[in-house]
CHARMM-style PDB file with segment names, atoms N, HN, CA, C and O in Angstrom:
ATOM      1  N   UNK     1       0.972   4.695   1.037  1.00  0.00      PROA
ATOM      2  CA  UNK     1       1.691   4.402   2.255  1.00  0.00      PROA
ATOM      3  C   UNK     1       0.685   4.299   3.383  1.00  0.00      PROA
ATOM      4  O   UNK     1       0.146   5.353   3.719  1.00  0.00      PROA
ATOM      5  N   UNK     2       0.409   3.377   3.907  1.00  0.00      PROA
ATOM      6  HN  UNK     2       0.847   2.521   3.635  1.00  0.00      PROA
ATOM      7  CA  UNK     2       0.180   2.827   5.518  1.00  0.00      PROA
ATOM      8  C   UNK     2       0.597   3.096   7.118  1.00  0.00      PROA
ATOM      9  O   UNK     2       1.511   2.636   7.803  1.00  0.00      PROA
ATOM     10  N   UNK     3      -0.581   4.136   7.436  1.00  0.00      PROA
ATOM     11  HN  UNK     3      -1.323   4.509   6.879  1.00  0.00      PROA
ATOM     12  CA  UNK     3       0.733   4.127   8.988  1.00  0.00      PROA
ATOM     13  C   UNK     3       0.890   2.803   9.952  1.00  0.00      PROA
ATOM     14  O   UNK     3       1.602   2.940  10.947  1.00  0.00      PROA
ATOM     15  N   UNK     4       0.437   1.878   9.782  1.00  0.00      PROA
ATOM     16  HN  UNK     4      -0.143   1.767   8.974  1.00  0.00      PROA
ATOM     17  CA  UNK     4       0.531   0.885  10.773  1.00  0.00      PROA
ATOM     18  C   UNK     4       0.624  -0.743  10.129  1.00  0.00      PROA
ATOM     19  O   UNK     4       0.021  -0.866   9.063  1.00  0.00      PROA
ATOM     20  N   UNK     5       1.132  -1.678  10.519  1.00  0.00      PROA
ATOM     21  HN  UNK     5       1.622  -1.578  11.385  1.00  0.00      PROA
ATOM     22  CA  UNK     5       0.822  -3.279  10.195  1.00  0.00      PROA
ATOM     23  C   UNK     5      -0.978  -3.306   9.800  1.00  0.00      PROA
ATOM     24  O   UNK     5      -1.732  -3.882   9.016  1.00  0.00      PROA
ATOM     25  N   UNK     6      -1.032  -2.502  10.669  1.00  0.00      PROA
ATOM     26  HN  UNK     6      -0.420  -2.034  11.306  1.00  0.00      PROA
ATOM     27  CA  UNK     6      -2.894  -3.597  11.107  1.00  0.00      PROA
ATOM     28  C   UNK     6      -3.062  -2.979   9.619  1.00  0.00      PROA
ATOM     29  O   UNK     6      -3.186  -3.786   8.697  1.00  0.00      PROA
ATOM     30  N   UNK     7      -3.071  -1.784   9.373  1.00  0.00      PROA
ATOM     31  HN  UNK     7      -2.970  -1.129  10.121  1.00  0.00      PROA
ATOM     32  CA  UNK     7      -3.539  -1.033   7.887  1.00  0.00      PROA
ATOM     33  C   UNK     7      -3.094  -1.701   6.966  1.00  0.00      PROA
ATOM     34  O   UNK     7      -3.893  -1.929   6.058  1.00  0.00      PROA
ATOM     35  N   UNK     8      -2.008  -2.135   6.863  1.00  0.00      PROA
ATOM     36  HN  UNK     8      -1.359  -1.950   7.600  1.00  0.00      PROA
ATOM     37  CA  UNK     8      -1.595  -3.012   5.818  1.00  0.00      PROA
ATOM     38  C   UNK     8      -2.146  -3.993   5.945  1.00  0.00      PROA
ATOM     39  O   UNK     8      -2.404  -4.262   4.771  1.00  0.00      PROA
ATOM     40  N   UNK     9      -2.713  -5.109   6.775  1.00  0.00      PROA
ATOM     41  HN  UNK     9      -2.503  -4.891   7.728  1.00  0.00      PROA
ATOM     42  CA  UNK     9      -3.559  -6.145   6.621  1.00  0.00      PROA
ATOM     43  C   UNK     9      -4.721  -6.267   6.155  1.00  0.00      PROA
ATOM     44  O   UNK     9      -5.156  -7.130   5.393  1.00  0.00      PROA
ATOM     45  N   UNK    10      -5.443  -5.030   6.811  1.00  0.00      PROA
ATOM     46  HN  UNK    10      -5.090  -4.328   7.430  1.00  0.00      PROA
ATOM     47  CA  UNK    10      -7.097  -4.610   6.219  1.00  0.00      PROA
ATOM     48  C   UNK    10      -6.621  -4.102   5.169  1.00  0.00      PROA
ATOM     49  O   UNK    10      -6.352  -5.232   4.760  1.00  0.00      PROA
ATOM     50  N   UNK    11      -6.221  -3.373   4.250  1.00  0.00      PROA
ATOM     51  HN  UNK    11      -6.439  -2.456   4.582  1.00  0.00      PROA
ATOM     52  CA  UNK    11      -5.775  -3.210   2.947  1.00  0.00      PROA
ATOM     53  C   UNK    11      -5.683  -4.782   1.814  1.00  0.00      PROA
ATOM     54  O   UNK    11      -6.262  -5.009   0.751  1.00  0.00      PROA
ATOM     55  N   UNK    12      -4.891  -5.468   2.462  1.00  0.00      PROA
ATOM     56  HN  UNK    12      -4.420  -5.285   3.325  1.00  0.00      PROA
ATOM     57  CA  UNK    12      -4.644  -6.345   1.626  1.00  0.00      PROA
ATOM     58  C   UNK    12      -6.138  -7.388   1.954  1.00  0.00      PROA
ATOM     59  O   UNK    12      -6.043  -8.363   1.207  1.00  0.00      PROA
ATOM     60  N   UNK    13      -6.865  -7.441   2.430  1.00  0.00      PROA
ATOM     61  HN  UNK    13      -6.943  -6.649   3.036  1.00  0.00      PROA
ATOM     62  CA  UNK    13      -7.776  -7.843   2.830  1.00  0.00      PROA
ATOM     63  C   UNK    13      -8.759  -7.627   1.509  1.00  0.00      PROA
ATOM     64  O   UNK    13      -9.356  -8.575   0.999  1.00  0.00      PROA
ATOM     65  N   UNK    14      -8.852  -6.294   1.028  1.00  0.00      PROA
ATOM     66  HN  UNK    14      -8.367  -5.524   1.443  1.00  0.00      PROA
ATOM     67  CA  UNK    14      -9.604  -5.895  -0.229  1.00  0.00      PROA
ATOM     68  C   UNK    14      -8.919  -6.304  -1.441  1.00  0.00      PROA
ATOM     69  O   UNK    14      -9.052  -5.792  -2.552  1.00  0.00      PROA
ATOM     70  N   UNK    15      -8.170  -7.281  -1.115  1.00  0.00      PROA
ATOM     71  HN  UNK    15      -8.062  -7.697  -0.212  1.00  0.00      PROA
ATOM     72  CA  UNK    15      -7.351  -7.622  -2.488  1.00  0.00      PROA
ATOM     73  C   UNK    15      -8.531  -8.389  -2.994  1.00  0.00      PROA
ATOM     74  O   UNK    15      -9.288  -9.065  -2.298  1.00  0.00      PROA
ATOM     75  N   UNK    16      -8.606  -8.193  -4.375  1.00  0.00      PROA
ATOM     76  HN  UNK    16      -7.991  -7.643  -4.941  1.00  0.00      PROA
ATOM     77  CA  UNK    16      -9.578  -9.022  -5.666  1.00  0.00      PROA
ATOM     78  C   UNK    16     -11.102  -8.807  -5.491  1.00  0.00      PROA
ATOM     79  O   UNK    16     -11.850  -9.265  -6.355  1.00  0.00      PROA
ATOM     80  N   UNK    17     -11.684  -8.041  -4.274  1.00  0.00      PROA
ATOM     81  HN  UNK    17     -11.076  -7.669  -3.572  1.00  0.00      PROA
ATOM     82  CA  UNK    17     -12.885  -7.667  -3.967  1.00  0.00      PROA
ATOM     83  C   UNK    17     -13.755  -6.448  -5.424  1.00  0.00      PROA
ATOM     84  O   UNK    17     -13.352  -5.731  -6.340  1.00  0.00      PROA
ATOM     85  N   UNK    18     -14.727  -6.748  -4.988  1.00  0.00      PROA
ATOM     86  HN  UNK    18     -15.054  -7.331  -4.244  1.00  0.00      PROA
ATOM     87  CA  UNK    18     -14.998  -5.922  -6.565  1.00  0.00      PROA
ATOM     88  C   UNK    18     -15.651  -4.556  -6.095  1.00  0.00      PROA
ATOM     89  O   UNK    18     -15.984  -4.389  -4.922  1.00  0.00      PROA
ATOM     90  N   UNK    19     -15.780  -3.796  -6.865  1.00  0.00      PROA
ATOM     91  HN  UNK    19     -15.509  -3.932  -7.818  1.00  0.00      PROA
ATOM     92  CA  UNK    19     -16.092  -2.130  -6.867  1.00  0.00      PROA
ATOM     93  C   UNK    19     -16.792  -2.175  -8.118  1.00  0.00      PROA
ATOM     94  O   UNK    19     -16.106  -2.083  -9.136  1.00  0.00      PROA
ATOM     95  N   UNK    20     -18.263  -2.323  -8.246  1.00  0.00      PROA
ATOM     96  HN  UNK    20     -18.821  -2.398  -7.419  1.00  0.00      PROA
ATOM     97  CA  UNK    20     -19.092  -2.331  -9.132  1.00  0.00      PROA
ATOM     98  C   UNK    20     -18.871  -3.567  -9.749  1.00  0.00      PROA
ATOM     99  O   UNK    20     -18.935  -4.664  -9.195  1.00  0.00      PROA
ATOM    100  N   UNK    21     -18.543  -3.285 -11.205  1.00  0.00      PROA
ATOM    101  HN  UNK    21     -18.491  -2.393 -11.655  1.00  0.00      PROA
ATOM    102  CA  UNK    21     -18.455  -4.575 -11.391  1.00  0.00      PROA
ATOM    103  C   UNK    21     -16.637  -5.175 -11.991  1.00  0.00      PROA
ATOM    104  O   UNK    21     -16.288  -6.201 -12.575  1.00  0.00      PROA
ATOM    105  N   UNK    22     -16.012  -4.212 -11.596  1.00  0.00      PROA
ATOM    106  HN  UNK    22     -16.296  -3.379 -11.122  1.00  0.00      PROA
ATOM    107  CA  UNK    22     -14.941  -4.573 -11.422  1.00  0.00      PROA
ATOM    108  C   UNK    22     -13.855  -4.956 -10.231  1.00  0.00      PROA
ATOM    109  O   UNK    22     -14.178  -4.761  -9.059  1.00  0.00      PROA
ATOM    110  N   UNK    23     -12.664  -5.461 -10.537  1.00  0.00      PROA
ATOM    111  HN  UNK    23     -12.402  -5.619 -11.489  1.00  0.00      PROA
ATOM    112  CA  UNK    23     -12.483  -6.191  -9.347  1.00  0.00      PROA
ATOM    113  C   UNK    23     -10.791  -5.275  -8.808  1.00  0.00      PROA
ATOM    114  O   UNK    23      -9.949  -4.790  -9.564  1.00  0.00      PROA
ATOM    115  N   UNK    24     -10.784  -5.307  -7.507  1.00  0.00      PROA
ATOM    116  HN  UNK    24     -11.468  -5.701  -6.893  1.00  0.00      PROA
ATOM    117  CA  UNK    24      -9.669  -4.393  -7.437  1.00  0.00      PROA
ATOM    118  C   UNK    24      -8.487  -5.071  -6.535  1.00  0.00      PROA
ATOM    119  O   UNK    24      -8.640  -5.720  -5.500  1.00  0.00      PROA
ATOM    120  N   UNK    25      -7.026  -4.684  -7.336  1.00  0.00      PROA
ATOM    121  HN  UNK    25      -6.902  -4.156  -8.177  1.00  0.00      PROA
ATOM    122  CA  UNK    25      -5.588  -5.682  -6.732  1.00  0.00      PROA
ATOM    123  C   UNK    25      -4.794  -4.865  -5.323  1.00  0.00      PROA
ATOM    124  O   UNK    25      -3.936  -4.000  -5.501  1.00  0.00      PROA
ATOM    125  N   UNK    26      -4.995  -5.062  -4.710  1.00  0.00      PROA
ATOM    126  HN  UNK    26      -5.692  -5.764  -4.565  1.00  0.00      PROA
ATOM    127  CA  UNK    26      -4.083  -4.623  -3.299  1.00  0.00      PROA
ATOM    128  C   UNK    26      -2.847  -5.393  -3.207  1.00  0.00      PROA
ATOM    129  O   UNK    26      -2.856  -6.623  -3.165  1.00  0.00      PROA
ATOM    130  N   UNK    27      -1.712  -4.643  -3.173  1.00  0.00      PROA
ATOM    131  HN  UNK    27      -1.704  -3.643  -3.208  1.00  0.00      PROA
ATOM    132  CA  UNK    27      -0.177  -5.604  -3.063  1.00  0.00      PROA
ATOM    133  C   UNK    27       0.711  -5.069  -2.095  1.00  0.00      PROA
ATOM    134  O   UNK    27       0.346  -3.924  -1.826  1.00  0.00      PROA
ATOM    135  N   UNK    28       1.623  -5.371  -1.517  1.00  0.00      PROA
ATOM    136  HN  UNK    28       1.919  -6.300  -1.735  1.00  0.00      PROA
ATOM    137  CA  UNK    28       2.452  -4.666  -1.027  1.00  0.00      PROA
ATOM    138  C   UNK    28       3.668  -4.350  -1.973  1.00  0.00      PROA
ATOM    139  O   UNK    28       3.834  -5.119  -2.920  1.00  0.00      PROA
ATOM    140  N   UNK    29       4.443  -3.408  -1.829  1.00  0.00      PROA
ATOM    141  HN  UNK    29       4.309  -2.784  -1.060  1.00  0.00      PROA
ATOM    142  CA  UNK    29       5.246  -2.605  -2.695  1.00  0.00      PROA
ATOM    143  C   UNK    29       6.297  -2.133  -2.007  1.00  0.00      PROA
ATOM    144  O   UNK    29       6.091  -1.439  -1.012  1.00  0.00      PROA
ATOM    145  N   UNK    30       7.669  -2.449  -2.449  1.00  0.00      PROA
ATOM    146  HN  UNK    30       7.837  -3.012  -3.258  1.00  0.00      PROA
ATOM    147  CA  UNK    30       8.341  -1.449  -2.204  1.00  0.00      PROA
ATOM    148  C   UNK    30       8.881   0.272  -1.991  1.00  0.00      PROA
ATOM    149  O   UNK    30       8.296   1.157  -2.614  1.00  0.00      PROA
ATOM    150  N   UNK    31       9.481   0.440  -1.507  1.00  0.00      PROA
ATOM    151  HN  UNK    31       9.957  -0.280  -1.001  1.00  0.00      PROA
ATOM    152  CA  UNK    31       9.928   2.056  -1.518  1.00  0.00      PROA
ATOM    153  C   UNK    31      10.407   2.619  -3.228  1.00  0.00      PROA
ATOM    154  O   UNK    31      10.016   3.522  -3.968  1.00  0.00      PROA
ATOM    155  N   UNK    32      11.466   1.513  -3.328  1.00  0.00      PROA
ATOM    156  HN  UNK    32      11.784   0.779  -2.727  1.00  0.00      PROA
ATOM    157  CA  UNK    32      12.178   1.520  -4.883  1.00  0.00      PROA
ATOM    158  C   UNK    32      11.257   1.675  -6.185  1.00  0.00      PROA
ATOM    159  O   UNK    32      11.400   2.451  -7.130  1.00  0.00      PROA
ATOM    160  N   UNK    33      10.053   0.497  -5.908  1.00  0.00      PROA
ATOM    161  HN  UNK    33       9.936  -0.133  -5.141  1.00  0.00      PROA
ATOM    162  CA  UNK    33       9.216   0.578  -6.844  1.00  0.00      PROA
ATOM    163  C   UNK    33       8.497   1.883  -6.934  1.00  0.00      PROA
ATOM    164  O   UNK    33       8.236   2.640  -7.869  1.00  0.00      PROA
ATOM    165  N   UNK    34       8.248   1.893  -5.559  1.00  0.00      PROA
ATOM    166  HN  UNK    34       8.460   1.278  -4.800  1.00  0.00      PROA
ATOM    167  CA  UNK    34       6.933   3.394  -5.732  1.00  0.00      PROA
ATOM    168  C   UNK    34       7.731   4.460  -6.037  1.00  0.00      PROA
ATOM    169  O   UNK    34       7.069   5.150  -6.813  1.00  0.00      PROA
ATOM    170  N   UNK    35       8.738   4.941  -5.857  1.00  0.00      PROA
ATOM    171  HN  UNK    35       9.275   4.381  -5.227  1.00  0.00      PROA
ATOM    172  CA  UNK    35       9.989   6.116  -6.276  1.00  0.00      PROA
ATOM    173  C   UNK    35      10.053   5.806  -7.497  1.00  0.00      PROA
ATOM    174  O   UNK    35      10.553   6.731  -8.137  1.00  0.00      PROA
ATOM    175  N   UNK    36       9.649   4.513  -8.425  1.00  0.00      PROA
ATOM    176  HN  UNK    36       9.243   3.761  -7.906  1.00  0.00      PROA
ATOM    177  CA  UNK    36      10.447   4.499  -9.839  1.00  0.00      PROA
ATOM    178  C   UNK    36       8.998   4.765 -10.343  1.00  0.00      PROA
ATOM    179  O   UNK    36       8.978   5.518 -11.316  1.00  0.00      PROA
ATOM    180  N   UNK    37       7.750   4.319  -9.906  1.00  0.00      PROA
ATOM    181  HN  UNK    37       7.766   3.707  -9.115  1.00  0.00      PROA
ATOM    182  CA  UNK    37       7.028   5.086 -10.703  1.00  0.00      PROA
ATOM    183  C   UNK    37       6.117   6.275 -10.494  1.00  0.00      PROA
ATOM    184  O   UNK    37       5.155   6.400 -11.251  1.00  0.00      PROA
ATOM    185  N   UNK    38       6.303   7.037  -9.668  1.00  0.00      PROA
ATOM    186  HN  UNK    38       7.084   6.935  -9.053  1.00  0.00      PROA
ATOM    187  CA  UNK    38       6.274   8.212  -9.380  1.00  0.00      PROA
ATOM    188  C   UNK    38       7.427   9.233  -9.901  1.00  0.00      PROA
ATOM    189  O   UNK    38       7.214  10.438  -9.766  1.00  0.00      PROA
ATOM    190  N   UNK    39       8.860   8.711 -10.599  1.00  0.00      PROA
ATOM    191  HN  UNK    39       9.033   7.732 -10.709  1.00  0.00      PROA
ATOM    192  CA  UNK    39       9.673   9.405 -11.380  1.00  0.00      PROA
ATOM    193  C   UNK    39       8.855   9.430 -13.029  1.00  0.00      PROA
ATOM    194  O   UNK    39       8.898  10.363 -13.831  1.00  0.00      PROA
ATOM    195  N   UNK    40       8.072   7.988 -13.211  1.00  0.00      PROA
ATOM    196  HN  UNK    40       8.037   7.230 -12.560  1.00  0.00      PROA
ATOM    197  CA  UNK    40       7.629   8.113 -14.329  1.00  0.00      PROA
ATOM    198  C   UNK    40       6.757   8.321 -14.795  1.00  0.00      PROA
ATOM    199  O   UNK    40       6.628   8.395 -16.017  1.00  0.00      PROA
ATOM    200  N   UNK    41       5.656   8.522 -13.758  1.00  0.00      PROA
ATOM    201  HN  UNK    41       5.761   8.462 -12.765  1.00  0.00      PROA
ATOM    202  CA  UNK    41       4.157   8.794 -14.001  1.00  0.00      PROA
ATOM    203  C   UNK    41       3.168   9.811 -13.022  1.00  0.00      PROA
ATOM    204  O   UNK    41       2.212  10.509 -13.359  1.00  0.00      PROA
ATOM    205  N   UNK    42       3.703   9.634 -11.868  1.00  0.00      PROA
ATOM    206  HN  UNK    42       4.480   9.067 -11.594  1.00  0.00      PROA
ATOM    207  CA  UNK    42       3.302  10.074 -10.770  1.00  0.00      PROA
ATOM    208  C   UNK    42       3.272  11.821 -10.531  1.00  0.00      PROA
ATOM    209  O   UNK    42       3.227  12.605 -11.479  1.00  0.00      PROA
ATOM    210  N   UNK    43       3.301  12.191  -9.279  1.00  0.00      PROA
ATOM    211  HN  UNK    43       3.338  11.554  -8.508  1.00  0.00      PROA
ATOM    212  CA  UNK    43       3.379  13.779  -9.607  1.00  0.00      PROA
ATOM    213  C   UNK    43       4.706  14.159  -9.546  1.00  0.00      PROA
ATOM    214  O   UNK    43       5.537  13.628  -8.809  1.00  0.00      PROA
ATOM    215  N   UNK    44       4.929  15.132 -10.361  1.00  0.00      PROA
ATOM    216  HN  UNK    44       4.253  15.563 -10.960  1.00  0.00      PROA
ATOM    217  CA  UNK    44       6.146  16.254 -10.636  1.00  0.00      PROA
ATOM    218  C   UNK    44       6.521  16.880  -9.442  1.00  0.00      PROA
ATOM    219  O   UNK    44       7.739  17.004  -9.311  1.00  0.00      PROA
ATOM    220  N   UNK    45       5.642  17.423  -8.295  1.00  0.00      PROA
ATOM    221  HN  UNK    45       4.653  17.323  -8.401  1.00  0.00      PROA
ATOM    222  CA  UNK    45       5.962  18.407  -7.134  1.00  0.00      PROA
ATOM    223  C   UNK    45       6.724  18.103  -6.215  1.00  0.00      PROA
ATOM    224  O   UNK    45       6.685  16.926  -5.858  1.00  0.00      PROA
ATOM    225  N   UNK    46       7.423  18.788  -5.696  1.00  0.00      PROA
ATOM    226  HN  UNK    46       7.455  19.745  -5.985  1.00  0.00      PROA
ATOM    227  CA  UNK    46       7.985  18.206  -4.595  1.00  0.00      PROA
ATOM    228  C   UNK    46       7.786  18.145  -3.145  1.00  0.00      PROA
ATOM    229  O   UNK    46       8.429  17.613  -2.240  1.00  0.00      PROA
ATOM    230  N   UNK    47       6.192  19.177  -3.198  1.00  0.00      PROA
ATOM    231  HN  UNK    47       5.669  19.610  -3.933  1.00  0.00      PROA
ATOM    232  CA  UNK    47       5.158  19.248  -2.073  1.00  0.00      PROA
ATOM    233  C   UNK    47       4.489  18.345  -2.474  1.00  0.00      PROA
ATOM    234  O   UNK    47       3.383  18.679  -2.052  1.00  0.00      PROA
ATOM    235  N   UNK    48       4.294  17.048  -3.206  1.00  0.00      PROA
ATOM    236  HN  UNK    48       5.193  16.777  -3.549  1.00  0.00      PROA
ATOM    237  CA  UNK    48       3.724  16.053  -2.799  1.00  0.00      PROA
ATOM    238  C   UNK    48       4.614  14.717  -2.458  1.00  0.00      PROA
ATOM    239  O   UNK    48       4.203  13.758  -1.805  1.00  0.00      PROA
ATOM    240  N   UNK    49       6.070  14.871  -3.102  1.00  0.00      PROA
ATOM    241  HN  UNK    49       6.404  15.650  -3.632  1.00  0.00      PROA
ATOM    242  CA  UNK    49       7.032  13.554  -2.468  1.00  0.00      PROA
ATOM    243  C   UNK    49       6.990  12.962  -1.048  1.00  0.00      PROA
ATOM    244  O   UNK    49       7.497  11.867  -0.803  1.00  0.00      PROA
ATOM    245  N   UNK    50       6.370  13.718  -0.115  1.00  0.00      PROA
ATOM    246  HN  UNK    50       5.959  14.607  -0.314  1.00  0.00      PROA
ATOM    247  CA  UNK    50       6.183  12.780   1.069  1.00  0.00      PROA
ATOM    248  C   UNK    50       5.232  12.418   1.386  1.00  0.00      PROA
ATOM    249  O   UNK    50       5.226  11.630   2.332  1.00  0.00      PROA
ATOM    250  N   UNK    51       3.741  12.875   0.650  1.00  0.00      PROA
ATOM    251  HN  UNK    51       3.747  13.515  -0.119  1.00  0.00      PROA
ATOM    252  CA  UNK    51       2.477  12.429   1.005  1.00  0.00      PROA
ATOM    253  C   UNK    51       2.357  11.265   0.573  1.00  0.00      PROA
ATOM    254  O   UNK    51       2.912  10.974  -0.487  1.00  0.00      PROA
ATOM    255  N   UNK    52       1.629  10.342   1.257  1.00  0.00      PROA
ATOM    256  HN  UNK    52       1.177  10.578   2.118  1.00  0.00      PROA
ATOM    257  CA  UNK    52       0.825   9.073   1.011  1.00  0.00      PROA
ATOM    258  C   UNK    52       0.016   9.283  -0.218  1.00  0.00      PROA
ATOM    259  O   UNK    52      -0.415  10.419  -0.420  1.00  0.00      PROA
ATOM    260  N   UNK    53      -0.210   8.460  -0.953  1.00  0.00      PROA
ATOM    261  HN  UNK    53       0.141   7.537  -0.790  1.00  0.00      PROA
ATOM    262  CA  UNK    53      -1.024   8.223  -1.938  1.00  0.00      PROA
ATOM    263  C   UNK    53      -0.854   6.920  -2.444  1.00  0.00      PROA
ATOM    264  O   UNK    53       0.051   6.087  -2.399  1.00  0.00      PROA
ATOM    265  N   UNK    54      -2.632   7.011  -3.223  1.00  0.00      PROA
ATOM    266  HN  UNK    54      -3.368   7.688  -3.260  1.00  0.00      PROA
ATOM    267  CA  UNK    54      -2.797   5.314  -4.021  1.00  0.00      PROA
ATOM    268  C   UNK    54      -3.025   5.401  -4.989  1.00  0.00      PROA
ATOM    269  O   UNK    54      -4.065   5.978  -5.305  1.00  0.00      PROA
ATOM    270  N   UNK    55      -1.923   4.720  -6.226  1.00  0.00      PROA
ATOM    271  HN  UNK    55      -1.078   4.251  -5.969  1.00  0.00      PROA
ATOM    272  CA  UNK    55      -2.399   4.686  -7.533  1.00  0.00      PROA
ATOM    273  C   UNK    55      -3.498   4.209  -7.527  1.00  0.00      PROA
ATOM    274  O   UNK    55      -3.725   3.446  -6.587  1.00  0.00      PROA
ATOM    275  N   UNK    56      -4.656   4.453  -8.574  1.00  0.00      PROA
ATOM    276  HN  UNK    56      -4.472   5.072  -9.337  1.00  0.00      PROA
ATOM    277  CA  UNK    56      -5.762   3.584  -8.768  1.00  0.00      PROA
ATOM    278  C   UNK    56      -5.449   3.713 -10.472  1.00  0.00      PROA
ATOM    279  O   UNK    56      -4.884   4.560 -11.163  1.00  0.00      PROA
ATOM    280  N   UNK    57      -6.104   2.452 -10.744  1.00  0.00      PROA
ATOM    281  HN  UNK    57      -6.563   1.764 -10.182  1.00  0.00      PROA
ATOM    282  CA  UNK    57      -6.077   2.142 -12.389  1.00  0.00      PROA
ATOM    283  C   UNK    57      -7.182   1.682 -12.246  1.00  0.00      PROA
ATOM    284  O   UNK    57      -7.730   1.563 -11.150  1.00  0.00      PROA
ATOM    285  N   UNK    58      -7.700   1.337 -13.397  1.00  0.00      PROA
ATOM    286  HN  UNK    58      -7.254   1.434 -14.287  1.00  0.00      PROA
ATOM    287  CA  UNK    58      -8.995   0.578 -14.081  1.00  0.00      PROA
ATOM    288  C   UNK    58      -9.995   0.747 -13.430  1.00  0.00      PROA
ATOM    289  O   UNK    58     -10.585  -0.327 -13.309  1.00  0.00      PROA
ATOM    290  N   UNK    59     -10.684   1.859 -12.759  1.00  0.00      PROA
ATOM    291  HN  UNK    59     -10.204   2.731 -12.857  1.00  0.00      PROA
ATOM    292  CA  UNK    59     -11.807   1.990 -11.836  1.00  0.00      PROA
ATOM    293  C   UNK    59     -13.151   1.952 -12.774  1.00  0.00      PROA
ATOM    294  O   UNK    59     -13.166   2.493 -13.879  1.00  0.00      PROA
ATOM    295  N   UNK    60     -14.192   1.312 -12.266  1.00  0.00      PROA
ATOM    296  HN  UNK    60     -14.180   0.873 -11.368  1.00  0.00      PROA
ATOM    297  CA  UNK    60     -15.783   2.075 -13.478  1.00  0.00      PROA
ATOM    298  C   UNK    60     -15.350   3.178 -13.640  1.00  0.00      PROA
ATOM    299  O   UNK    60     -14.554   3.693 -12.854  1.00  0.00      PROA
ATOM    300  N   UNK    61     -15.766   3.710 -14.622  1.00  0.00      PROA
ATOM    301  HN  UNK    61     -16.412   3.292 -15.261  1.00  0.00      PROA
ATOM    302  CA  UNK    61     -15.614   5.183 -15.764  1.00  0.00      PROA
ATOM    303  C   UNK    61     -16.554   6.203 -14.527  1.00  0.00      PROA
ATOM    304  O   UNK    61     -16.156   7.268 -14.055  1.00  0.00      PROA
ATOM    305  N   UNK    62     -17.797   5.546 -14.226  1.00  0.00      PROA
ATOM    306  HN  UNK    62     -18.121   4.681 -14.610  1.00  0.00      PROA
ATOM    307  CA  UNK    62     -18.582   6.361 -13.554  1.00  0.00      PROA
ATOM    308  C   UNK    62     -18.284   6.258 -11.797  1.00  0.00      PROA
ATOM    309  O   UNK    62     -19.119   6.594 -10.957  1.00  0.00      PROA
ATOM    310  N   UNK    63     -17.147   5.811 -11.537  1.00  0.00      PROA
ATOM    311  HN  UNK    63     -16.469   5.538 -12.219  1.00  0.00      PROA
ATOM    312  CA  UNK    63     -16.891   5.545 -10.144  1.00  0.00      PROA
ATOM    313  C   UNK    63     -16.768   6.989  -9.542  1.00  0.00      PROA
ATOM    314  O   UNK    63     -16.289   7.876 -10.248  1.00  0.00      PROA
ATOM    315  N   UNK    64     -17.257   7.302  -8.031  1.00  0.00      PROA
ATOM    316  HN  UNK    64     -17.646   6.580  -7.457  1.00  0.00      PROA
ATOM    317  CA  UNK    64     -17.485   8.470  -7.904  1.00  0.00      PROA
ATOM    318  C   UNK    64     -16.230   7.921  -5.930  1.00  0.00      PROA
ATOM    319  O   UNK    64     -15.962   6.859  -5.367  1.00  0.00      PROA
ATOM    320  N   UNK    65     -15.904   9.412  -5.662  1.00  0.00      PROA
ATOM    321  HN  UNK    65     -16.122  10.274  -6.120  1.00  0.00      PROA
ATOM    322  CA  UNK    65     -15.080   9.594  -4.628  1.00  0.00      PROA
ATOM    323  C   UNK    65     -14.985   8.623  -3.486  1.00  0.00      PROA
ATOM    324  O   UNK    65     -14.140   7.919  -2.933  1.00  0.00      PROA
ATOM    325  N   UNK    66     -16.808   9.052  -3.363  1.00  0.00      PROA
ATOM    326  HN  UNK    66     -17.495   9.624  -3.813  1.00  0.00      PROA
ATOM    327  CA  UNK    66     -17.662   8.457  -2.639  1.00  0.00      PROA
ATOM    328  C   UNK    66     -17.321   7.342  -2.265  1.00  0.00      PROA
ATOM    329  O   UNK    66     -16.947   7.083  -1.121  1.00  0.00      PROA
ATOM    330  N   UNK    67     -17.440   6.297  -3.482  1.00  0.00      PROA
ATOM    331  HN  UNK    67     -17.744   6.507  -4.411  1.00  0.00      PROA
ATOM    332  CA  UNK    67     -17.266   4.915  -3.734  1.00  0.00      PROA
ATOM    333  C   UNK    67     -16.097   4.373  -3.090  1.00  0.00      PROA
ATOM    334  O   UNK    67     -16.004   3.454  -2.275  1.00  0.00      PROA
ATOM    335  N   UNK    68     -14.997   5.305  -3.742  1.00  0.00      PROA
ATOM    336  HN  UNK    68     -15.072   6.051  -4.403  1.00  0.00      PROA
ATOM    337  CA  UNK    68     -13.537   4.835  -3.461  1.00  0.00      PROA
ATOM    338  C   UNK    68     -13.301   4.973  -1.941  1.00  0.00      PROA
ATOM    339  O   UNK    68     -12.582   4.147  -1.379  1.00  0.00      PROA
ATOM    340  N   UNK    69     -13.831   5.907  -1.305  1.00  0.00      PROA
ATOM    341  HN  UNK    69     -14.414   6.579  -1.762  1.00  0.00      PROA
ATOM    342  CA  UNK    69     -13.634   6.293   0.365  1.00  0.00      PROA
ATOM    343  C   UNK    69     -14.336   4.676   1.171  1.00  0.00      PROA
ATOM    344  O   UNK    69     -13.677   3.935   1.900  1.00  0.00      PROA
ATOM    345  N   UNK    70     -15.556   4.502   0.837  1.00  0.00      PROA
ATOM    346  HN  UNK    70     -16.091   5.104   0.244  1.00  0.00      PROA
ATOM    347  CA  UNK    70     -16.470   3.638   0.939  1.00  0.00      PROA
ATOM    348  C   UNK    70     -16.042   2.227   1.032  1.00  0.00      PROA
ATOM    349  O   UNK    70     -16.295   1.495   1.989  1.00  0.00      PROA
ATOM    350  N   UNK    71     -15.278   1.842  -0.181  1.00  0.00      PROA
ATOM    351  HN  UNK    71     -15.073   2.436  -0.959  1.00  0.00      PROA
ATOM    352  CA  UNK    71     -14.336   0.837  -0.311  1.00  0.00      PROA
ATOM    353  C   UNK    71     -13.369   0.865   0.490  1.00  0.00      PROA
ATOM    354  OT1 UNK    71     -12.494   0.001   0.430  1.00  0.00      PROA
TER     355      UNK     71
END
């Protein structure tokens, strides 16, 4: 989740840009979607249901925090 338009633009901005040598998808998403997979994959707690967070998939094996902040 995004607090602002502008964030959502520079976000989608890194769409298909690469992170080593892989390449990474930025989309916009619904509420519905992100609730359906956070029922199915996401966290269990219910001290985290209102925090922001970003799935990441397919990152380098050796990708470090660093990187991802960086990006």
């Amino acid at each position: 989740e995004l607090e602002s338009e502008d964030d959502v633009k520079m976000a989608l901005k890194k769409d298909r840009e690469s992170m080593g040598h892989r390449y990474i998808e930025v989309f916009k998403s619904h509420r519905t979607e992100m609730d359906w997979v956070l029922k199915h994959s996401g966290p269990n707690s219910a001290d985290t249901a209102n925090d922001g967070f970003v799935r990441l998939r397919g990152l380098p094996f050796g990708c470090t925090k660093e990187e991802i902040v960086q990006f």
